[in-house]
N, C-alpha and C positions, 0 to 999 in steps of 0.2 A: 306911452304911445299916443300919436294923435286921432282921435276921433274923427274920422271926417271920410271924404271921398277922396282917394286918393287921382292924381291927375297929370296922363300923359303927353301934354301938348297933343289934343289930337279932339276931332269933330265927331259928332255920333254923327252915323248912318246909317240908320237902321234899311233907309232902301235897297242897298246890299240883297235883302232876302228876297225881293219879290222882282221876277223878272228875269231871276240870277243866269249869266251865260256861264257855259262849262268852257274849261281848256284842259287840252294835256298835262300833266303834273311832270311830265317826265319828259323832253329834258328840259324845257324850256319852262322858266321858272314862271307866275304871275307875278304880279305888284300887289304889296300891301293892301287891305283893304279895315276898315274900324267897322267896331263894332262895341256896341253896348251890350253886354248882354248878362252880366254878374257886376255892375255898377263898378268895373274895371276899364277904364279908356282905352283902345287901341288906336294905335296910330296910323293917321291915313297915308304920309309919306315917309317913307325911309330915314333913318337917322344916318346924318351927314357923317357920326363919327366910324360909319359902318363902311363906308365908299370904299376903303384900302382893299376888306376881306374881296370885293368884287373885279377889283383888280390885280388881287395877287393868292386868288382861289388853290391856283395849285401848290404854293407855298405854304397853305395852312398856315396865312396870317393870323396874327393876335392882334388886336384892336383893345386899349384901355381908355376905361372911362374912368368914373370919377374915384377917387381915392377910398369911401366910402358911400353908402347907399342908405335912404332915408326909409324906415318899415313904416307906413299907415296903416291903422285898424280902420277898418269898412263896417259896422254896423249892417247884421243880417237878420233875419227871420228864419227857422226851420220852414222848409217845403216840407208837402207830405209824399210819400213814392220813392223815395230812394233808397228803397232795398235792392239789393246787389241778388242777381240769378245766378246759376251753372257759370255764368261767363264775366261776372260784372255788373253792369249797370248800362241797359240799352234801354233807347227811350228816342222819341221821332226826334228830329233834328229842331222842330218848333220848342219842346221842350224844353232840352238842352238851351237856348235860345233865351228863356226866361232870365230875368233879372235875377241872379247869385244863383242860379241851378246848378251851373257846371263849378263855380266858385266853391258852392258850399261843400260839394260832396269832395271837392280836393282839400281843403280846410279840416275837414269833418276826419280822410283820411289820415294827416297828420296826427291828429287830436288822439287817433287811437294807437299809432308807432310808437313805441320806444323811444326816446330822446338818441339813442345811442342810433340809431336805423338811420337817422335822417339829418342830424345833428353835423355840419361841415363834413356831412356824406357826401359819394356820387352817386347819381341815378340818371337811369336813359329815359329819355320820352321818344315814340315812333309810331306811328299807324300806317295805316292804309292808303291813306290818299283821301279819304271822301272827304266829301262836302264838310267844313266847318273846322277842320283838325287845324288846319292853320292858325284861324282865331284861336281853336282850344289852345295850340301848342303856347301862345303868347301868355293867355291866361296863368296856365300850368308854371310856365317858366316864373313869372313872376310871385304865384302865390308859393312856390317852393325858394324863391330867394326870400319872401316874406317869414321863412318859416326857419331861415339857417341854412338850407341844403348849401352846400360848397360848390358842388360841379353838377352842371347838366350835361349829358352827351347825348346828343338830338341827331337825328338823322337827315339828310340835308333833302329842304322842302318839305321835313317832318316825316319822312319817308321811312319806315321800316317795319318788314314782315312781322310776323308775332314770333313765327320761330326767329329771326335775327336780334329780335330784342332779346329772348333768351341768350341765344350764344355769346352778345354783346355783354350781357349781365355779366356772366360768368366768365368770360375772357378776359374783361377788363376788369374783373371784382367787384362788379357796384354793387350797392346796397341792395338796389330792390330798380324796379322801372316801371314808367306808365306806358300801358297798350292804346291807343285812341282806333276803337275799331269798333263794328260791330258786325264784326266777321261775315257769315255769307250774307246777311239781308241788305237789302237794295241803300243804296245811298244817290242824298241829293235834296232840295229842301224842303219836299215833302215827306222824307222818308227815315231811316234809320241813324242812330250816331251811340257808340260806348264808348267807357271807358272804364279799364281793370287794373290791378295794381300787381304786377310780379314779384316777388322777396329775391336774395338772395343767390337761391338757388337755380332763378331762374323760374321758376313756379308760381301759378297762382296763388295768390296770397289764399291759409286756409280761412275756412267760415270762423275761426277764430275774431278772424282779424276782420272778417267782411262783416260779419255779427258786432261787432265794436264802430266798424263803418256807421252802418244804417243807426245804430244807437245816438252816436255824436250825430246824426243829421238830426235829429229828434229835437237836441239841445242845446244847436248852436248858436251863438250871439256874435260873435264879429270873425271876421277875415281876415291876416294879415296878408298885406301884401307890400311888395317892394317900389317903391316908385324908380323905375328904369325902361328905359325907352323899350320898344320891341326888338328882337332881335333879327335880323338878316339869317334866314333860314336858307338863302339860293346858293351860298357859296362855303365851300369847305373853311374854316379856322377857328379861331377861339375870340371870345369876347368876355373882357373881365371888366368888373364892379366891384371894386374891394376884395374882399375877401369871396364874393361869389364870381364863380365864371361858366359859361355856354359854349362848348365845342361842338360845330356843327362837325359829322362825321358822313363818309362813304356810307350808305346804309349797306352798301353789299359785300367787302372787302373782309370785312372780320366770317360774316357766313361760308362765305366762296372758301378761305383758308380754313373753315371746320369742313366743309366735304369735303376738301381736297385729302384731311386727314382720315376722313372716314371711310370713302370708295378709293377704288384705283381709277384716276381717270384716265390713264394708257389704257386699258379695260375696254372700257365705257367709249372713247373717243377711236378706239375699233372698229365699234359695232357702227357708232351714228356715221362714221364715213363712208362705209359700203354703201356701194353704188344699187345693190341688191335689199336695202333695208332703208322703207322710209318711217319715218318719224313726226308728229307734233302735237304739240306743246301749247294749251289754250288759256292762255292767262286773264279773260275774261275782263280785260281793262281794268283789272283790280293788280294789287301791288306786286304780284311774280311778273308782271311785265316789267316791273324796274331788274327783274334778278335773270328773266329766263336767258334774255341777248349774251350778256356777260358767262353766263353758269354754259347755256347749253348749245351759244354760235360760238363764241368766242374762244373757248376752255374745252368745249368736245366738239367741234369740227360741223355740229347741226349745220343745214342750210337755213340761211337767214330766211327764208320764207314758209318755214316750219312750225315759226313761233304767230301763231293767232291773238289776233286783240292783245296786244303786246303793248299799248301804251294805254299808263296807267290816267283811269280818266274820275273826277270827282262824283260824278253817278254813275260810274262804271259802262258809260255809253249806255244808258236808261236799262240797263239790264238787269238782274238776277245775279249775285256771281255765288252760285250755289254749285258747286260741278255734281251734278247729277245729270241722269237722264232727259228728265224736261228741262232745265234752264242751261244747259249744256249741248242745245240740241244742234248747234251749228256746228260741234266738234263731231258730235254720233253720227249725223248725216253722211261728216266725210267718212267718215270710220265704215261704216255699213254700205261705202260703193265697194264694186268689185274690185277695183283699181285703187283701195283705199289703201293710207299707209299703215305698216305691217304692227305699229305700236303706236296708240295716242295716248295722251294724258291731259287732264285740267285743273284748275287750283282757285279757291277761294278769294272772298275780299281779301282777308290779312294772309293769306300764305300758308294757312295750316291746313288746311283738306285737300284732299285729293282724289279724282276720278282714273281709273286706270281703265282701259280698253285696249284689244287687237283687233286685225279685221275684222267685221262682222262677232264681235264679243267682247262683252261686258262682263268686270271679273265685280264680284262684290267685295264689298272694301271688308267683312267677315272672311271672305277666301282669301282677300288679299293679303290683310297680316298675318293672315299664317302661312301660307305659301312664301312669305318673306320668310317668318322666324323661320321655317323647313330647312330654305337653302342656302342663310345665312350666314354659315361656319365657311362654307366654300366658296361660296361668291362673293362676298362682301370684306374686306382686311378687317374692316374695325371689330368682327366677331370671331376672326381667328383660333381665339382662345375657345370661343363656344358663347353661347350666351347665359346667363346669371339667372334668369328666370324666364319666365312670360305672363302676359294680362291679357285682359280685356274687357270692357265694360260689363255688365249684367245684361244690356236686350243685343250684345252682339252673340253670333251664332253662336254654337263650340267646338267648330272648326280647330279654334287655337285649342282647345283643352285635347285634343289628340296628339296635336303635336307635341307637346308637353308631355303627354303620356309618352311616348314611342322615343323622345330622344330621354325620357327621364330629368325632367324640369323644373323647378317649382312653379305653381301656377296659380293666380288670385286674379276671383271673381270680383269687381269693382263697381261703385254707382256712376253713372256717368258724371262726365268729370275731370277733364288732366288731369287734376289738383290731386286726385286721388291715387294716380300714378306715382306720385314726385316724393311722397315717403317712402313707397318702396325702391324707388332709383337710389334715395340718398343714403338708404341701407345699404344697397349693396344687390338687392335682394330682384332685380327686373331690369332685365334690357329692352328686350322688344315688347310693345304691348299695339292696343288700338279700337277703336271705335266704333261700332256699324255706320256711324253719322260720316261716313268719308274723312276722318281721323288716323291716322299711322304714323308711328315715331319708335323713338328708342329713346336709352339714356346720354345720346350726345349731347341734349338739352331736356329742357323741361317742358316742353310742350310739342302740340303734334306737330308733322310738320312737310306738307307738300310735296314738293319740291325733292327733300328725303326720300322719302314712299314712290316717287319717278325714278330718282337716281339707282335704288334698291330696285327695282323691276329693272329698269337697264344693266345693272349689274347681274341679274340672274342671265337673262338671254343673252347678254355679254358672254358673262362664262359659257353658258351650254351651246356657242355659235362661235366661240374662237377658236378650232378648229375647222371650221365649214368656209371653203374655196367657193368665189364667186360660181351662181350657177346651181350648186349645191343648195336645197331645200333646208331652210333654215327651221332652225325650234322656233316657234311661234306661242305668244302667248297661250292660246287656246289650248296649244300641248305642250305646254309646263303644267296648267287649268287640271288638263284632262290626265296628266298623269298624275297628281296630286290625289283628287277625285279616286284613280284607282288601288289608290295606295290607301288612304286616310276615309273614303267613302264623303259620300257629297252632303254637307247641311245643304237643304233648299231653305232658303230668306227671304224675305222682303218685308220691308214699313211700309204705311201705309201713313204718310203724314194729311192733316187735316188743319187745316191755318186758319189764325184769326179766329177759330169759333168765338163765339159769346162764353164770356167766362166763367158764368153762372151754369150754364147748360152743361157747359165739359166739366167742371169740379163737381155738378152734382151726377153725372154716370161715374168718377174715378170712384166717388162716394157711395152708389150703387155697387161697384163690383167688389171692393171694401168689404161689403156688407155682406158678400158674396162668399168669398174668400173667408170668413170668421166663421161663416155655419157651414161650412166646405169638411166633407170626410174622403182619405183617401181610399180609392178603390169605388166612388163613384163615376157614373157612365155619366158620359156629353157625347150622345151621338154615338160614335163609333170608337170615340176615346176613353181612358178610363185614368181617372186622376190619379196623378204620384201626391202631388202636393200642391196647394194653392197657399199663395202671402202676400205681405207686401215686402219687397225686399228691404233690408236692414245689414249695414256692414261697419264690422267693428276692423276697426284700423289695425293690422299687426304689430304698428310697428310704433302709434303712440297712445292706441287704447280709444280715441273717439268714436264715437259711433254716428254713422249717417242711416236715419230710419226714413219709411215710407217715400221709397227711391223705385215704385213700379210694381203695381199688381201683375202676377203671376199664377198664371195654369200652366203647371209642368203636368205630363201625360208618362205615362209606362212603359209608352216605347220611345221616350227622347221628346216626343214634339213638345211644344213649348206654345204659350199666345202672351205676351205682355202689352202691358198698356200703360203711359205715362204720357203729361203734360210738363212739353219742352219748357225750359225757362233763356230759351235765347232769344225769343223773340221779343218784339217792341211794343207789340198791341194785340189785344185778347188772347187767346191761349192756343197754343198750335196742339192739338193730341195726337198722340203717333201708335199705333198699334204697331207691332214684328210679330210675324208667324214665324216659327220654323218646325221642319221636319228631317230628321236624318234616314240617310238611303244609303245601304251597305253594298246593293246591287250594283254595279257595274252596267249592265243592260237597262238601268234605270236614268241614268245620272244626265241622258242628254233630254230629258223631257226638258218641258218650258218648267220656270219655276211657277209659273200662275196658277200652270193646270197643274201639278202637284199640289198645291198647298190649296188650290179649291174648297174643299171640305174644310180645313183649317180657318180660312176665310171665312167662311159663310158661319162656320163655329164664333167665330170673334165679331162679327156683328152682332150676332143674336145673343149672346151672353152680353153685351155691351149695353144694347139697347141703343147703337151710336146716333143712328138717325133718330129716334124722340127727343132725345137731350140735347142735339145739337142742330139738328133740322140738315144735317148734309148725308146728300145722296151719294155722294163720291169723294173721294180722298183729291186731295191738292196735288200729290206728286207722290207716286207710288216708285217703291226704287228696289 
């Protein structure tokens, strides 16, 4: 190989970053723009042999170049920081930006695959939209032809959900896929940028293999990469290099025909056309704007004016796109008029969380997967048969462990994590599972998945309102909610997240309650509580023996209630800590209190055992949900 800087007819501009205008991703493509930023050239103007795919888009042109393709070694250094979190590897967008950062950690992946994984493989690349994916996607593209990979199947404009790269995975058989995301935190060139690796099955790659990651970034020495022009990302076809080739694809057409297979949309497209039943859908300028028009105007009969913040924007229209309560608040607001419509929902950067709401109420995403697994067999085709099991994280409620109990289930406690779902899907062994973090999925793919988790609540009230004639007082959210509740009894929930602290201050209270927890006997008082057990949780895999320890200090209580405590690893900068209370209420005449004022005591319990305010200096949580 040649030693050197490899070089693609193309000018640095670094000005690009400072001053940066935003435009729609969707549908109207930008222009190429260069960038230096892993001593990789991009190119500032389009390559002339790419002009066909723009004029013959819908024929899924093929474009050939040259016969063969020249591989350059680039000469790198190990950065320090690129250990891989819960999600990946997220980090600000300046970062990323560094000379061979985003280079090395894709190098560094290779170095740890199998030869056989990636070797004249296929693999997809897709994200979000935000700020910077474009560059990445170029980078990625070339340092994967550098390395062998056969085919890339890219999402056009680099566009695609996280649940779509899964379903893409596994439809198409590819080896493994890149996520360029970094899910809800804010993007733009101050702000947020990841990226994660999928195997296979669709799943996050395990710590196996993210542990082998961060290792090779330790001990990396050069880069290969391809010297080939950038690819034309705006228009559907294929572009080949020898023996490597680039199909840009629909991002949404492979997803759209997996829910078609999984709900009844005659069902669904029932419900959203009554004139009696409204509906919307807030995609937060994040990447469900490229799916919602297509999935839910198009395909179920929605009114186009349904769908909110529907076009997907590189900082997400400077927002949050977190679907919760605070950074959601433009959907709540309408939700909470009188006049509100009768079902809303909201979805993430990359597509996989989801907020569910009805009039005037808010279901938690802990009531929500189980109210899903509940009525699953009857409303949903794809559970027909019944469902294979159920999950759910460790700080989500145990809402779902009743259902489990009552329909007779198998049921596994998990550390947060999809990753931790996808052995037990590829067993056999769990269909439905989910997350307190606004997380809901099954085993149609391998990760959570928005858009799903709306479809599945439309399909509940679909079923229990396809018999109900205009006029007629339709099932409503809140009484699906409230019959649940009276069947199953209410967990009260809620986190309690706390962003950015100083990382020193939140690792030494986890370290504090730790310390807590080791001299902890049960059948001691806290207050009006009285301990079952206190740990740090620890979970051995059923299904291939590993173990994930110190995944969330826990005080479990006598009578059910619960307080845990852990520091998120999604986020990009100092340490987000998240306390959950819960408490279970068997009462019927209980169950419409506020969850605030019930879990009060619980609250004020989890302060004061924390010590949260000395260690961290915050009077108040970031977003309480």
């Amino acid at each position: 190989m040649t030693s050197t800087f490899a070089r693609f007819d193309t000018v640095f501009l670094l000005s690009r970053f400072s001053g940066a205008k935003y435009s729609p991703l969707w549908p109207s493509p930008s222009s190429h723009s260069s960038l230096l930023s892993s001593g990789i050239h991009l190119r500032t103007k389009p390559n002339p042999r790419l002009q066909s795919i723009a004029a013959s888009s819908s024929s899924g042109a093929t474009v050939a170049g040259t016969e063969s393709i020249e591989i350059k070694s680039l000469p790198t250094k190990p950065i320090e920081g690129q250990k891989t979190g819960t999600s990946g590897l997220r980090k600000k967008v300046k970062v990323f930006m560094q000379e061979n950062y985003l280079a090395n950690w894709i190098q560094a992946l290779f170095n740890s695959l199998p030869l056989e994984d990636y070797k004249n493989a296929t693999l997809v690349l897709g994200g979000d939209g935000r700020y910077f994916n474009k560059e990445a996607s170029q980078i990625i593209i070339k340092i994967a032809a550098g390395n062998g990979v056969g085919k890339i199947l890219v999402g056009q404009e680099g566009i695609l959900s996280t649940p779509a790269v899964s379903a893409v995975i596994r439809k198409r058989k590819a080896n493994g896929g890149f996520i360029m995301s970094a899910s809800h935190n804010p993007g733009g060139p101050e702000y947020d940028w990841g990226i994660k690796f999928n195997y296979s099955s669709g799943q996050p790659a395990p710590e196996s293999i993210t542990d082998k990651i961060y290792g090779n970034t330790l001990s990396i020495s050069e880069i290969k990469v391809a010297e080939i022009p950038d690819i034309d990302l705006s228009h559907v076809g294929v572009t080949k290099y020898g023996s490597f080739s680039v199909e840009v694809i629909d991002p949404v057409s492979d997803y759209l025909e997996l829910m078609e297979d999984v709900f009844d949309f005659d069902l669904i497209r029932g419900l959203l056309s009554r004139s009696d039943f409204g509906f919307m859908f807030d995609a937060m300028h994040a990447v469900t704007g490229a799916y919602a028009k297509p999935i839910f105007v198009d395909n179920l009969g929605a009114k186009p004016d349904s769908i909110s913040n529907g076009v997907p924007l590189e900082d997400f229209g400077h927002g949050h796109p977190d679907p919760n309560l605070t950074y959601a608040k433009d959907l709540v607001d309408v939700m909470y008029r009188d006049d509100g419509p009768d079902f809303g929902a909201a979805s993430d950067g990359d597509g996989d969380r989801n907020m569910v709401l009805g009039n005037k109420f808010f279901v938690t995403p802990s009531d929500s997967v189980a109210i899903i697994a509940a009525n699953a067999q009857e409303a949903i085709p794809y559970f027909r048969a019944g469902p294979k099991g159920l999950a759910r994280s460790m700080p989500t409620s145990g809402a779902l462990d009743r259902v489990a109990e009552k329909l007779k289930l198998p049921f596994f406690e998990v550390p947060t994590g999809w990753k931790f779902f996808g052995n037990l899907m590829d067993a056999g062994k769990l269909s439905i599972c989910g997350e307190e973090s606004f997380g809901t999925g099954s085993d149609h793919i391998r990760e959570k998945d928005g858009i799903w988790a709306v479809l599945a609540w439309l399909s509940i009230l679909a079923h229990r309102n396809k018999d109900k004639k205009v006029g007629e007082k339709l099932v409503s959210v809140a009484d699906v909610v409230k019959e649940y509740w009276a069947t199953y009894g209410r967990n009260f929930f809620s986190r309690y997240d706390y962003e950015e602290c100083e990382s020193e201050g939140a690792n030494k209270m986890i370290e504090h309650l730790r310390d807590i927890v080791s001299k902890s006997k049960a059948g001691e008082s806290y207050g009006n509580y009285v301990l079952q057990f206190a740990d740090d949780f620890s979970y051995t895999d059923p299904v291939d023996g590993s173990v994930a320890s110190k995944q969330g200090v826990r005080f479990v209580f006598t009578d059910g209630s619960r307080i845990i405590f852990r520091l998120s690893g999604t986020g990009s900068a100092g340490a987000t800590v998240r306390i959950y209370i819960e408490q279970f209420e068997p009462d019927v005449s209980k169950h419409d209190v506020d969850a605030q004022i019930a879990l009060k005591p619980l609250i004020d319990l989890a302060l004061s055992v924390s010590n949260l305010k000395d260690f961290t200096g915050r009077e108040k949580p970031t977003v309480i949900t």
